[in-house]
C-alpha positions in Angstrom: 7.4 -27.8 -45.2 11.4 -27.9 -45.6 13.3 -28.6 -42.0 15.4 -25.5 -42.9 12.3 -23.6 -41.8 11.9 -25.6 -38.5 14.9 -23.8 -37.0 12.0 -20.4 -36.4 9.4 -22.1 -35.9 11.2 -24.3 -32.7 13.3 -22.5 -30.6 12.9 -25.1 -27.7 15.4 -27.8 -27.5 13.9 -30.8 -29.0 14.5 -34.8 -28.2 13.5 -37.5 -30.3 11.8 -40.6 -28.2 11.8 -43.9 -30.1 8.9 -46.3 -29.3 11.3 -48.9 -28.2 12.8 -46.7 -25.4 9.2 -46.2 -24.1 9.6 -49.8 -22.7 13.3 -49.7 -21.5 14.7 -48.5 -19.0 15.7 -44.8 -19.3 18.1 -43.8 -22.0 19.9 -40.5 -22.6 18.1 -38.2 -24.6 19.0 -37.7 -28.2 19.5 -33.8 -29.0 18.6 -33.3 -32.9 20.7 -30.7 -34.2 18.4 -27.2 -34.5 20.0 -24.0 -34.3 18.7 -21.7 -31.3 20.6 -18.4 -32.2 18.1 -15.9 -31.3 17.5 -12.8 -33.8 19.0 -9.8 -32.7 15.9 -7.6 -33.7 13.6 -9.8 -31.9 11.7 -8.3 -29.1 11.4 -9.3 -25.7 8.4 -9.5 -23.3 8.5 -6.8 -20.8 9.3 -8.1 -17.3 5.8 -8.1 -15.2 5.0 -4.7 -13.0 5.8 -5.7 -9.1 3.2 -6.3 -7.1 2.1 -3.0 -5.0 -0.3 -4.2 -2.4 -3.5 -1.8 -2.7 -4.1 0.9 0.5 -7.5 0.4 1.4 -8.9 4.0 2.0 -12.0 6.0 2.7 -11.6 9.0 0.6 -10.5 10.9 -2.4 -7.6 12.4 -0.4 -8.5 15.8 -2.7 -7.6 17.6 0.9 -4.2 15.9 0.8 -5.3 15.3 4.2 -4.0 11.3 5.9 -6.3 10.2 8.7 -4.4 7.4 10.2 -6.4 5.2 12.8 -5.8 1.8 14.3 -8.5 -0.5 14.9 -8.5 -4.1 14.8 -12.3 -4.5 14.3 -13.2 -2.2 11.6 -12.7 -1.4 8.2 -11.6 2.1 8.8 -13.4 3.5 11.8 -15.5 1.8 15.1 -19.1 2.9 13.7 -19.4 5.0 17.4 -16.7 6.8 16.8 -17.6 7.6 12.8 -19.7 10.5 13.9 -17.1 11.7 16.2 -14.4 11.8 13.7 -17.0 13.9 11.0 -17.6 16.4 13.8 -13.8 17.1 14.3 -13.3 17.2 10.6 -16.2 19.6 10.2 -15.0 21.6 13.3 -11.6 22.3 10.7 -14.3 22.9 7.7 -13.3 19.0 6.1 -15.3 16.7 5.2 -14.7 13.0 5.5 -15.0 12.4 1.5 -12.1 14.8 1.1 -9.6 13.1 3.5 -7.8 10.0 2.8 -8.9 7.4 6.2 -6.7 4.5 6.4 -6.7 1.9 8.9 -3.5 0.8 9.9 -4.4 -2.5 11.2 -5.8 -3.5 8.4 -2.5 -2.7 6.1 0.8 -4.8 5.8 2.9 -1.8 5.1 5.2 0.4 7.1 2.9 3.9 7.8 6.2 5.8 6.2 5.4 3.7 2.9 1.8 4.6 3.1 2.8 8.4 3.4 4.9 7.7 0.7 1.9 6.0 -1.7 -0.5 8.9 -0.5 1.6 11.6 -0.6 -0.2 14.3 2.2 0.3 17.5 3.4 -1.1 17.0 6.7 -1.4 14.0 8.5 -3.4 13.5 11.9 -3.5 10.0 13.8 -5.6 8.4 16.2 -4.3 5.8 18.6 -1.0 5.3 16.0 1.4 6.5 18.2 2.7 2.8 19.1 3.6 2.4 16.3 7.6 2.4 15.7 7.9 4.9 12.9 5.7 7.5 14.8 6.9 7.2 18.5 9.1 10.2 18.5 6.2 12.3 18.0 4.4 13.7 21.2 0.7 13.3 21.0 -1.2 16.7 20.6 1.9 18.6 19.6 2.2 19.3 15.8 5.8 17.9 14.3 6.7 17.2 11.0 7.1 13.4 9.9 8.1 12.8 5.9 7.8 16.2 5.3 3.7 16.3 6.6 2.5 18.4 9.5 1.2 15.7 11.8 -0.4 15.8 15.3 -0.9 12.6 16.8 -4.0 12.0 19.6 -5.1 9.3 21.7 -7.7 6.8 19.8 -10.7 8.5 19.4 -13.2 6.7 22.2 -10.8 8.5 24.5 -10.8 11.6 23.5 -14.6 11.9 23.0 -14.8 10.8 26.8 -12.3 13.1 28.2 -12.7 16.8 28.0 -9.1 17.7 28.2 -8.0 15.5 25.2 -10.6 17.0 23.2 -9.1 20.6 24.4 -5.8 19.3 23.3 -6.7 18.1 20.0 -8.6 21.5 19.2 -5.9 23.4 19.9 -3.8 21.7 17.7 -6.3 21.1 15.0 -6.8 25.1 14.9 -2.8 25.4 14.7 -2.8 23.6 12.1 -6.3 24.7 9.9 -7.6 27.6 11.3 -4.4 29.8 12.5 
């Protein structure tokens, strides 16, 4: 092969190491003489996609319907409180498959950028409403937050124990479903 040719084959810098320098102490490299002009045409790799972290969530969201909950020891739900949460959604004629559930303890993003990845219509939390971006809401009261109708409720082992809560939620729930 002719060295005229190694100038597109190479495009790396290249330095020439002579056995004798192998034993001496370190010598400035050599640069051989290879043009690196880069062809105009050529085309460049496309920069790598940034990394979106993955929203865990129970659901197809085909309700356009965000169930936020917090709850540092489960997946999504407490397993006692699983049943409670169907028979609220089925009190508003949802099912759980058609909801989007996310636990916010168990996501590294703001709850504005998860509204933002989910894109809902409604939006109703249980025990979220410590959390920064959702404490000028008042729980039970339907507001809007990113363009959703949300109400906000106490985490859902308190309302199933306390008759008034559950009141509370209803009548939002049918304000914002059934009215």
């Amino acid at each position: 092969m002719e060295s005229n040719y190694l100038k597109y084959l190479i495009t790396e810098d290249v330095y020439v190491i002579t056995e004798s320098s192998a034993d001496s102490p370190l010598q400035e490299d050599v640069k051989t003489d290879v043009d690196t002009n880069v062809d105009s045409n050529a085309v460049s790799e496309p920069a790598p996609a940034p990394y979106v972290e993955k929203i865990p969530v129970k659901g197809d969201n085909s309700a356009a319907i965000l169930i936020l909950n917090f709850d540092e020891n489960a997946a999504f739900v407490a397993d006692e409180n699983l049943t409670f949460l169907k028979n609220i959604l089925s009190a508003v004629k949802l099912d759980i498959d058609q909801v989007a559930l996310v636990n916010l303890a168990k996501v590294d993003l703001a709850v504005d950028a998860v509204i933002k990845e989910l894109k809902p219509k409604t939006i109703i939390g249980f025990g979220v409403n410590h959390i920064e971006q959702l404490k000028p809401l008042t729980i039970y009261k339907i507001a809007t937050h990113q363009n959703c109708q949300t109400i906000l409720a106490d985490d859902l082992k308190l309302i199933e124990s306390d008759k008034s809560k559950k009141k509370a939620l209803w009548e939002g729930l049918q304000e914002l479903f059934l009215r």
